[in-house]
LUMFIKE-379813 format. One record per residue (C-alpha): chain; residue in three letters; x, y, z; residue number from 1. Coordinates in pm, 1 decimal, always signed. Layout:
BEGIN
A  Ala  X  Y  Z  NUM;
...
***
This chain:
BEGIN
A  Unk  +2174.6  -1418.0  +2728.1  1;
A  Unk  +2190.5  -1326.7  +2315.3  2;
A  Unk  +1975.7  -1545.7  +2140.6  3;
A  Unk  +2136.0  -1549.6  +1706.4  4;
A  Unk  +1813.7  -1600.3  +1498.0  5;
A  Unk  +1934.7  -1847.7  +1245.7  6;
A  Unk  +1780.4  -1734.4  +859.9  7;
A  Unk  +1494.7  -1979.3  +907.1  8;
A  Unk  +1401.9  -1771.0  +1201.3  9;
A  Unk  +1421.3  -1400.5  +1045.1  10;
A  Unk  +1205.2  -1526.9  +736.1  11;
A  Unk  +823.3  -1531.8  +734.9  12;
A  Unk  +726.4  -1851.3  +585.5  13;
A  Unk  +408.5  -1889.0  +318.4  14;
A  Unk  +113.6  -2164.6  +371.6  15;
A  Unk  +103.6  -2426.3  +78.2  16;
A  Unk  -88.0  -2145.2  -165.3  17;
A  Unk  -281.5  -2458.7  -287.8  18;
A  Unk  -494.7  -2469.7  -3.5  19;
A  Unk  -647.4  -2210.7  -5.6  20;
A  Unk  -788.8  -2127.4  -327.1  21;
A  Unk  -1027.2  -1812.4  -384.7  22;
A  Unk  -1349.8  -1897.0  -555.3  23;
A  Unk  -1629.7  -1722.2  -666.2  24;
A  Unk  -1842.4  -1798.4  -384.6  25;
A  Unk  -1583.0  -1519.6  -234.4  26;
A  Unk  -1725.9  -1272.6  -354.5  27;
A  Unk  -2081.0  -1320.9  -285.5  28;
A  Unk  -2254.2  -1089.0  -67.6  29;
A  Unk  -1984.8  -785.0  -150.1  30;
A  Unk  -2110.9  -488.8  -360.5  31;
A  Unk  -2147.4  -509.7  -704.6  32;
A  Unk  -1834.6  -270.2  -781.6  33;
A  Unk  -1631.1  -438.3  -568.4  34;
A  Unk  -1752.3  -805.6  -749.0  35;
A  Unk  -1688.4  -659.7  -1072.9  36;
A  Unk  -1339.1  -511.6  -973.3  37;
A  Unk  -1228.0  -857.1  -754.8  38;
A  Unk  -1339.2  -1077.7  -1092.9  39;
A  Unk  -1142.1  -804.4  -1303.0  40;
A  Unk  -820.5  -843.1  -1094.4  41;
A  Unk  -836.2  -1192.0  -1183.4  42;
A  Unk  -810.6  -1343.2  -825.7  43;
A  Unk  -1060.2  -1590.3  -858.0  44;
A  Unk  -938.9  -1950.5  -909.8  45;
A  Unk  -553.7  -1864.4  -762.0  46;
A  Unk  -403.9  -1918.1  -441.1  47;
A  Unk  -454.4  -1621.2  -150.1  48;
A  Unk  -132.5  -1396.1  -124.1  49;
A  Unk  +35.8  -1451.7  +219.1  50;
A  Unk  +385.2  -1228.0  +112.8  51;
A  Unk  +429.5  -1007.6  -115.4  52;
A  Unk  +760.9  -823.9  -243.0  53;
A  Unk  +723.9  -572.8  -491.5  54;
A  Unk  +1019.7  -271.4  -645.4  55;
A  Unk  +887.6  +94.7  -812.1  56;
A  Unk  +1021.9  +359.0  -969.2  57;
A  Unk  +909.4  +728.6  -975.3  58;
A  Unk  +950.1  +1067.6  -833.7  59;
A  Unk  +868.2  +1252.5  -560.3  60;
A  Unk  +860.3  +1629.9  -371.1  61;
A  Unk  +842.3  +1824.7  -61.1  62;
A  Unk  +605.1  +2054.3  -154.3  63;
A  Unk  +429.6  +2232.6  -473.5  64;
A  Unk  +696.4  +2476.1  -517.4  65;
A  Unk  +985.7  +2199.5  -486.1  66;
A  Unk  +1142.5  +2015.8  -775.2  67;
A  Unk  +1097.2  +1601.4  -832.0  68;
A  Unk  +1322.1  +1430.8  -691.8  69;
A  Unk  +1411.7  +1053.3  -826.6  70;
A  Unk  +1283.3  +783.5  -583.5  71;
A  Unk  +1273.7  +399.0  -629.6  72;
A  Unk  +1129.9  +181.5  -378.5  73;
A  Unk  +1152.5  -209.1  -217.5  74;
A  Unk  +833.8  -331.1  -57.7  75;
A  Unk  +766.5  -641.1  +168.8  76;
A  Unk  +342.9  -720.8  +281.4  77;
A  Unk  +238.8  -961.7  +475.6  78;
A  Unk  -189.3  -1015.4  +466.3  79;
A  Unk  -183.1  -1224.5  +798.6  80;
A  Unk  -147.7  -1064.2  +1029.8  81;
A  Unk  -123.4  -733.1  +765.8  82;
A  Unk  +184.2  -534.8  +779.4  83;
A  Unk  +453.1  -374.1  +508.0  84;
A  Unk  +832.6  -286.6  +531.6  85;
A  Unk  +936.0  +14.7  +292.9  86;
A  Unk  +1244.1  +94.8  +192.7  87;
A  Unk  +1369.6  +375.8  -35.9  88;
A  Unk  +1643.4  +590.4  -177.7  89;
A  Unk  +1604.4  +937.7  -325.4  90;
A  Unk  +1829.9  +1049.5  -556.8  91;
A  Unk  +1998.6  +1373.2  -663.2  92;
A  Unk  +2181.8  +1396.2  -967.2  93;
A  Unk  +2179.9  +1036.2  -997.7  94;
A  Unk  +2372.0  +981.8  -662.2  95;
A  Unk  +2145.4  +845.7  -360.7  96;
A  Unk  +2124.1  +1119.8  -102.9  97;
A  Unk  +1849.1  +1038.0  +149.0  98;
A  Unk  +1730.3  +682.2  +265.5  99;
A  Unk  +1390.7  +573.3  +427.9  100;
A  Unk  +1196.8  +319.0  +579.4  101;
A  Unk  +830.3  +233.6  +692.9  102;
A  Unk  +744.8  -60.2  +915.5  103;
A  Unk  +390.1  -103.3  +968.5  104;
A  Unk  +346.3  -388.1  +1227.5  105;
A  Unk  +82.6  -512.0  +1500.8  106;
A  Unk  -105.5  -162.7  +1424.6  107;
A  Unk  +177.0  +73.1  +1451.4  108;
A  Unk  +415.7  +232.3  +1151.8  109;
A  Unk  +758.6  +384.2  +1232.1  110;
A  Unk  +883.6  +595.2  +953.5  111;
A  Unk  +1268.4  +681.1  +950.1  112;
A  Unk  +1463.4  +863.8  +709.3  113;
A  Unk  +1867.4  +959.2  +704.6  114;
A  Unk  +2012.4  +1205.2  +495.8  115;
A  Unk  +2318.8  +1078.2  +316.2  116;
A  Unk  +2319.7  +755.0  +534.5  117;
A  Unk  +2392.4  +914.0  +810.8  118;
A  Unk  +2183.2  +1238.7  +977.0  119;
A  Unk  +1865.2  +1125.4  +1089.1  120;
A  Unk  +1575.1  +1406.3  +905.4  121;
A  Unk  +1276.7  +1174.7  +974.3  122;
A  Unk  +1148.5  +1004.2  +1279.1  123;
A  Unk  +777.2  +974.9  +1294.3  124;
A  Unk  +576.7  +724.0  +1522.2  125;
A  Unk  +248.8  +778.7  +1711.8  126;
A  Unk  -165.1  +797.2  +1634.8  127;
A  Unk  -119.5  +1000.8  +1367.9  128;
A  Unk  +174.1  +799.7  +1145.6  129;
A  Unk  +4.4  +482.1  +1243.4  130;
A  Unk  -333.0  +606.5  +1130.3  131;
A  Unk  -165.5  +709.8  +768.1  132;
A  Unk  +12.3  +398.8  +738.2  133;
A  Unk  -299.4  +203.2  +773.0  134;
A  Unk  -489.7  +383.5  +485.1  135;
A  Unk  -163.4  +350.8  +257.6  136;
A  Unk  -181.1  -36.1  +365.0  137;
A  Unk  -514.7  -37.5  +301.9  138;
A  Unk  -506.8  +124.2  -71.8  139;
A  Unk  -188.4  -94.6  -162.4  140;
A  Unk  -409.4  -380.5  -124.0  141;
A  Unk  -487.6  -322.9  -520.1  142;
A  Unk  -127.8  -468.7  -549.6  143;
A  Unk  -227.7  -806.3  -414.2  144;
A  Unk  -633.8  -763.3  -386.9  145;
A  Unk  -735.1  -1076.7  -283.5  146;
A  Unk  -601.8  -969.1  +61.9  147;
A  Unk  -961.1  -728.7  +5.9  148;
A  Unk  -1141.8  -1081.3  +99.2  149;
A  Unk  -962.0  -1100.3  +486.3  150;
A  Unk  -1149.8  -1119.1  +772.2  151;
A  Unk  -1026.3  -774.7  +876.7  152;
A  Unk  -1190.2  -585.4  +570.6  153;
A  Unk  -1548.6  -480.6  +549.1  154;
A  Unk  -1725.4  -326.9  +242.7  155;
A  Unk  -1978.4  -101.9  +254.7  156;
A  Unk  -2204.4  -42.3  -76.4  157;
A  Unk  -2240.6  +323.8  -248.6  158;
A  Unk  -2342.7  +271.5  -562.0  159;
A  Unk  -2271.1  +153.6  -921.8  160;
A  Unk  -1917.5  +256.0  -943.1  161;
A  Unk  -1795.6  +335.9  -606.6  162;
A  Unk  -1763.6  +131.0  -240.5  163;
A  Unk  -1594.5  +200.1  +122.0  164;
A  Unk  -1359.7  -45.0  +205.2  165;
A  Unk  -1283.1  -30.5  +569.8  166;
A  Unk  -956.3  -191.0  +736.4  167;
A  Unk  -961.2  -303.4  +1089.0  168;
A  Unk  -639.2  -397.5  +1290.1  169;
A  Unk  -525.6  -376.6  +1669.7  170;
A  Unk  -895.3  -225.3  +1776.1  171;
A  Unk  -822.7  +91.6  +1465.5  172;
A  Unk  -1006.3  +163.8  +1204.2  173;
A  Unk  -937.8  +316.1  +831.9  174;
A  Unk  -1227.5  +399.4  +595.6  175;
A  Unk  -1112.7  +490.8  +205.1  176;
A  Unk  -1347.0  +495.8  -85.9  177;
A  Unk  -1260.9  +311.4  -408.7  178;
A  Unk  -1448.2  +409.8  -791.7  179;
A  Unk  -1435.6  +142.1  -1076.9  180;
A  Unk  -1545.3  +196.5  -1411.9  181;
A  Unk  -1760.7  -65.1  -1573.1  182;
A  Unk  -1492.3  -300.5  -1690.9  183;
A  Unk  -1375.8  -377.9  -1331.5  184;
A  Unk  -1085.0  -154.0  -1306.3  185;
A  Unk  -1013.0  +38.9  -1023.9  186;
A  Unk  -1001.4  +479.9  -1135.2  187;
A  Unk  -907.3  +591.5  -776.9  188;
A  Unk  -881.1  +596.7  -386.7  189;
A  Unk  -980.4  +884.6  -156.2  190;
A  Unk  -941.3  +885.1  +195.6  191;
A  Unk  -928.7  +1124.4  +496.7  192;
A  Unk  -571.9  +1084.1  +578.7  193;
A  Unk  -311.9  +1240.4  +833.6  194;
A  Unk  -38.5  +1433.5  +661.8  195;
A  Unk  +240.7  +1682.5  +786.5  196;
A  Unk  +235.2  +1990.9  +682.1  197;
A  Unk  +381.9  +2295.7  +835.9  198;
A  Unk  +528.0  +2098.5  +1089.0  199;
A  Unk  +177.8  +1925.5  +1247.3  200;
A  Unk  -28.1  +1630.1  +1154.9  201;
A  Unk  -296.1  +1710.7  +984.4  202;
A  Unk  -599.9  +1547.4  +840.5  203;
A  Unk  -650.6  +1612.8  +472.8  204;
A  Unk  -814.3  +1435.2  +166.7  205;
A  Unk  -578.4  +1195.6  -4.0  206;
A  Unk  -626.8  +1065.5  -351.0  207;
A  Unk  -479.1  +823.5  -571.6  208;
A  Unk  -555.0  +840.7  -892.9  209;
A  Unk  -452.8  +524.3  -1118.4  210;
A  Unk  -291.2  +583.5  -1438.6  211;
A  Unk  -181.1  +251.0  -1597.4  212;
A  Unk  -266.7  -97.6  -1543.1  213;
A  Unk  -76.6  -357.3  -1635.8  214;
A  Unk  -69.8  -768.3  -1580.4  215;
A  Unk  +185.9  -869.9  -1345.4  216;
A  Unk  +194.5  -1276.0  -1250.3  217;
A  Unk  -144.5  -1329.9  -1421.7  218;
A  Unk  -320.0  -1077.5  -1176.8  219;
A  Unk  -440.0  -704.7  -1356.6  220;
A  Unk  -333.1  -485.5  -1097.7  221;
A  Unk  -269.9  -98.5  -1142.3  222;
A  Unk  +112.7  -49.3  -1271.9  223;
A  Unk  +128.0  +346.6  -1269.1  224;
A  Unk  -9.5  +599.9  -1026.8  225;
A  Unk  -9.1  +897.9  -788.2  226;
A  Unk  -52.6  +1053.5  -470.4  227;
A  Unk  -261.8  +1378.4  -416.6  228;
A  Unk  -321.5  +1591.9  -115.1  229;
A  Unk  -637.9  +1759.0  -188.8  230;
A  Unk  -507.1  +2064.7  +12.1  231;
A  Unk  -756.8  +2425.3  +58.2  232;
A  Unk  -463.1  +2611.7  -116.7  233;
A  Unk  -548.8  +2347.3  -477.5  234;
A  Unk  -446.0  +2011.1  -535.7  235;
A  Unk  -101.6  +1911.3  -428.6  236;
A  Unk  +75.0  +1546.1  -663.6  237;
A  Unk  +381.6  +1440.6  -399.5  238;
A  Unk  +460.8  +1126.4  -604.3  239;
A  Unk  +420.9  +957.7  -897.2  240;
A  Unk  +494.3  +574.5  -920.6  241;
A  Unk  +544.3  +268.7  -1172.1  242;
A  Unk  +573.0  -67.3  -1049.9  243;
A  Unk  +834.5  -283.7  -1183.9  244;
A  Unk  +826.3  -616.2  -1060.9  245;
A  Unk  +681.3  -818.4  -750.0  246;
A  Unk  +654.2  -1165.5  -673.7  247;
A  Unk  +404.9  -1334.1  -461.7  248;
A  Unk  +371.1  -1627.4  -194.5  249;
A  Unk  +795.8  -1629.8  -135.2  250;
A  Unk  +941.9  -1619.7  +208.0  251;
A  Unk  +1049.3  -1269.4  +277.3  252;
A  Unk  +1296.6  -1138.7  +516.6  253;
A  Unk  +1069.8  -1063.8  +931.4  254;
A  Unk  +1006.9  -721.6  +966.0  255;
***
């Protein structure tokens, strides 16, 4: 028996976003970084973000020796239960040339890619894709940061300027470390992160280093950024991204 989904089915639906309000009683008990960054943000007194869909722009590469390849990018979130749908074109000479995807869902990421449409290049799934997918999750909170206020989040104080934020989902774990200046506003991630390289998964420090904030829909949220591999043979940039629109609490398309 084929069961048809009618739309209503295939779309994740949002709670009424005025019931759930976030306050400043919040944020009491987190560290003060993390206090300062959340107030920052400007989360307190709006609704909690249940779906989030969100378009970049930037470049990308293969490797340090590679050129930059033009990349722009859909995202879908959800916060409960947490998951993310990527999808992306890279672009030679202005003509799209390679496609991907990311689903991260119930723990687990599978990461596709097809050259011209059509010749499958990527096809990653198992401990160690699921394991990056969760720290990327995890850091692309800063999109929608109230999400940083879930059940499934702890923080962990360091001092000052810098906290752990930890992400738990499915019986996994994912630790990254965040660093705020005084204002509130996020300067970077770092993370021990799996990565391919040569071939084999790998774990390697990954940074993200934010390089423009902007206000999108009232919330301050970091607009530019990158991606490092902090690999033994020097620092390694892969992408470099600006975000260009997203939209908050609107049914999105199941993943």
């Amino acid at each position: 028996m084929v069961t048809i989904l009618s739309e209503k089915d295939r779309t994740v639906s949002v709670k009424d976003p005025s019931a759930s309000i976030v306050t400043q009683a919040d944020l009491a008990g987190l560290p003060a970084p993390v206090r300062r960054y959340l107030t920052y943000s400007g989360i307190v007194g709006r609704p909690r973000i249940e779906t989030v869909r969100l378009k970049y722009a930037g470049s990308f590469r293969m490797a340090g020796d590679k050129p930059w390849i033009p990349l722009s990018a859909e995202q879908f979130y959800t916060t409960n239960p947490p998951g993310f749908l990527w999808k992306a074109q890279f672009r030679f000479a202005g003509i799209p040339f390679m496609f991907g995807t990311d689903v991260y869902k119930d723990g687990h990421s599978h990461m596709h890619g097809k050259l011209l449409g059509l010749f499958t290049v990527v096809d990653g799934q198992g401990e160690e894709v699921d394991q990056g997918a969760m720290v990327r999750y995890l850091q692309e909170m800063t999109w929608f940061p109230c999400a940083y206020l879930n059940d499934y989040i702890t923080w962990q104080a360091v001092d000052d300027h810098a906290a752990d934020v930890t992400f738990h989902d499915n019986g996994k774990s994912v630790t990254l470390r965040m660093y705020f200046d005084d204002e509130g506003r996020m300067l970077a991630c770092i993370a021990q992160r799996y990565g391919e390289f040569n071939g084999q998964y790998v774990v390697r420090t990954w940074a993200t280093p934010i390089t423009e904030y902007s206000t999108f829909n009232g919330l301050n949220i970091p607009a530019g950024g990158l991606g490092v591999w902090q690999l033994p043979s020097g620092d390694f940039p892969y992408i470099n991204v600006r975000l260009t629109e997203i939209a908050y609490n609107q049914p999105i398309a199941a993943f």
